[in-house]
C-alpha positions in Angstrom: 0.0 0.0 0.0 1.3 3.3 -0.9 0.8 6.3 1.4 -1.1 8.9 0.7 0.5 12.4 1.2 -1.7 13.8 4.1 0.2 17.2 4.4 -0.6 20.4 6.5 -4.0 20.9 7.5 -5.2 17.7 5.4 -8.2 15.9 7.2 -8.2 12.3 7.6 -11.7 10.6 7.9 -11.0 7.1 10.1 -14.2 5.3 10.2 -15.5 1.4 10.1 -19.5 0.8 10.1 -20.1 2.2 14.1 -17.0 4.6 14.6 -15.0 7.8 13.2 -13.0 9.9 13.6 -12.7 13.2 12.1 -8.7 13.8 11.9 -6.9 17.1 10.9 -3.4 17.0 10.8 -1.7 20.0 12.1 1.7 18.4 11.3 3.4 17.5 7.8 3.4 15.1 5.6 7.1 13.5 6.9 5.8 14.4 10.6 2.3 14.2 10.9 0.2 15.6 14.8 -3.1 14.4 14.4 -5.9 16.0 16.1 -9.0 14.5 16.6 -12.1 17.3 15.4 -14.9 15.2 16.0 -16.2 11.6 17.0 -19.4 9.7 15.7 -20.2 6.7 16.6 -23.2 4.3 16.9 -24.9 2.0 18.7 -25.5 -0.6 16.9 -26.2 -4.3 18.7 -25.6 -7.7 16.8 -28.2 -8.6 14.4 -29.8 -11.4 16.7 -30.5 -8.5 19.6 -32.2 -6.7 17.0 -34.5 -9.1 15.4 -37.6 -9.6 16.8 -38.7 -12.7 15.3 -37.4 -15.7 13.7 -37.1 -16.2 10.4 -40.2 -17.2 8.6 -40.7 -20.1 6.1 -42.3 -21.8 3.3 -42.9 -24.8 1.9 -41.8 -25.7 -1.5 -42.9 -28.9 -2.1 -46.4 -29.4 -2.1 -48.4 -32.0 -0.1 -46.3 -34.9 -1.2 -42.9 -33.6 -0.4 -43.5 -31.1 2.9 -40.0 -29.6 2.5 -39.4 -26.2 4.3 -37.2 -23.4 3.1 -36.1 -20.7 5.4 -36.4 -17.0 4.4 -33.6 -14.9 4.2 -33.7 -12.3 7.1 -33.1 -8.7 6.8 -29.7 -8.1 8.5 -30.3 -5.0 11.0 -27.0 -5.3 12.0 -25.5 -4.5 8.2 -28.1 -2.1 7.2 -27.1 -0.2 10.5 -23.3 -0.3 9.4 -24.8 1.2 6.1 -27.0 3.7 7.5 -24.3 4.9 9.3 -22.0 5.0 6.0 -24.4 7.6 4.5 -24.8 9.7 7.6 -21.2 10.1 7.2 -21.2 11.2 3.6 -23.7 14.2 4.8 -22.1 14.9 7.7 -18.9 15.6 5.3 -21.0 17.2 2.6 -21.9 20.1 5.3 -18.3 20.2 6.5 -17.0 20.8 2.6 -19.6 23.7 1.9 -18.8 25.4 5.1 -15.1 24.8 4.2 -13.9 23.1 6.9 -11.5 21.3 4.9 -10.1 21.1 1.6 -8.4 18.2 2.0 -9.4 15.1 2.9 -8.2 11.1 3.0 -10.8 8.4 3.7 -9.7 5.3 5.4 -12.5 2.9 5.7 -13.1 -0.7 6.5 -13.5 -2.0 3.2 -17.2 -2.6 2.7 -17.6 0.8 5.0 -15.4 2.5 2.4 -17.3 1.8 -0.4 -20.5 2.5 1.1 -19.4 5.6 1.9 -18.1 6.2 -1.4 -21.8 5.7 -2.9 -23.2 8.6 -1.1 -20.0 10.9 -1.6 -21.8 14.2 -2.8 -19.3 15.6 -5.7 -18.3 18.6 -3.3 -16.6 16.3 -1.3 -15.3 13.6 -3.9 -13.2 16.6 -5.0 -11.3 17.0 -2.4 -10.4 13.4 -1.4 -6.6 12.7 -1.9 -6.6 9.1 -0.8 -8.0 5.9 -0.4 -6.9 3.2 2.2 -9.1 0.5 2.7 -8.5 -0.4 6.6 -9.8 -0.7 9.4 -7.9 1.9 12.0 -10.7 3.2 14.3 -9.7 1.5 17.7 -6.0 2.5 16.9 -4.2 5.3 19.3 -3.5 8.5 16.9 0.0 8.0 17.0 0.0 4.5 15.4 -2.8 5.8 13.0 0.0 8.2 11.9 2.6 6.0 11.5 0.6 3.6 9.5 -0.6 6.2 6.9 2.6 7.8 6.5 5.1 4.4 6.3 
């Protein structure tokens, strides 16, 4: 994985489906000082807490073959994780046109970073300068910075 140059004042987005952080760095590139601008995070219990019921089923087979085929479930749990994906996207849409930053990296879980990169609105896309599909959230800052800028 290549680093991406997070330079002066660059923000860094660190974020999985329940956590992120909103980074700025008030370092440079070679040596970066994070600062943490802002926290979200999520409650969001297993699937099995959330569902209320058990998954329903059918039978296929007619009255001379009584086989029973389970439904598929809606996952709570993953649409949460989703959910939570897009908040983020307008939470850094409203940053951008209040020009908080002008920079910004994302570094995502991977199926958190490309959720999030769906519901990117343009003014934001523009100013991303890096993509690093990992999961840092529950990382101090300092081995966050080391990570993105070995």
């Amino acid at each position: 994985m290549d680093p991406v140059e997070i330079g002066y004042q660059t923000w860094v987005l660190v974020a999985d489906g329940e956590k992120a952080l909103f980074l700025k760095n008030l370092g440079d590139a070679e040596l970066p000082n994070f600062e943490i601008q802002r926290v979200e995070e999520q409650e969001n219990p297993s699937d099995a807490e959330q569902s209320a019921n058990r998954r329903g089923r059918a039978g296929d087979g007619g009255a001379s073959n009584p086989h029973r085929s389970a439904f598929e479930d809606t996952d709570w749990h993953e649409l949460a994780k989703d959910r939570f994906a897009s908040d983020l996207a307008d939470i850094l849409y409203k940053m951008a046109i209040r020009h908080r930053f002008e920079r910004i990296a994302l570094v995502a879980s991977p199926s958190t970073l490309g959720e999030l990169r769906d519901h990117l609105h343009k003014e934001v896309a523009d100013r991303v300068v890096g993509e690093i599909p990992k999961d840092l959230t529950n990382h101090p800052l300092g081995k966050i910075e080391d990570i993105l800028t070995h």
